[in-house]
Phi, psi and omega in degrees: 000153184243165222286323202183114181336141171240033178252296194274309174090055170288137147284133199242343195297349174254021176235106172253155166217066225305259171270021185299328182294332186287308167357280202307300173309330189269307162324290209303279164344285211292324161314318156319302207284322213288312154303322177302299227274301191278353180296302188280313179308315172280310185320304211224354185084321175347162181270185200280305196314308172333313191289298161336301210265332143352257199277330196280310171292032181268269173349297189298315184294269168323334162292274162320326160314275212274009192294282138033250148295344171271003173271269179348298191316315213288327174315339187276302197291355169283337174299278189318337177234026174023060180295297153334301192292166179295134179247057178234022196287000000 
């Protein structure tokens, strides 16, 4: 995260968003590949490399992709529902 907006000059130094994205991502991925995986598996058979040369850069791929914007989302719903401030205010 950088330190501070660089349009606006919001301070950004409390807003994490630590592993809830990977959280999302690995569920939201797996729910894809995992059915897709057992789909090719009864149909088609395949040997184990096949599956490999599949899914894992289907995963990696699709993992990194969605990484991103779902750290950006969760940072936008901690702003927008002021998670960081004190509510003792």
């Amino acid at each position: 995260m950088v330190p501070a907006c660089a349009s606006c000059g919001l301070d950004l130094t409390g807003a994490d968003s630590a592993d809830g994205p990977a959280v999302f991502i690995i569920l939201i991925v797996g729910a894809l590949v995992v059915p897709m995986a057992l789909v090719t598996e009864v149909w088609f058979s395949p040997p184990v490399w096949v599956h490999m040369l599949l899914w894992g850069p289907l995963i990696v791929i699709g993992s990194l992709a969605l990484l991103r914007p779902a750290k950006a989302i969760l940072i936008a719903l901690q702003y927008k529902h002021r998670s960081g401030e004190s509510r003792h205010g």
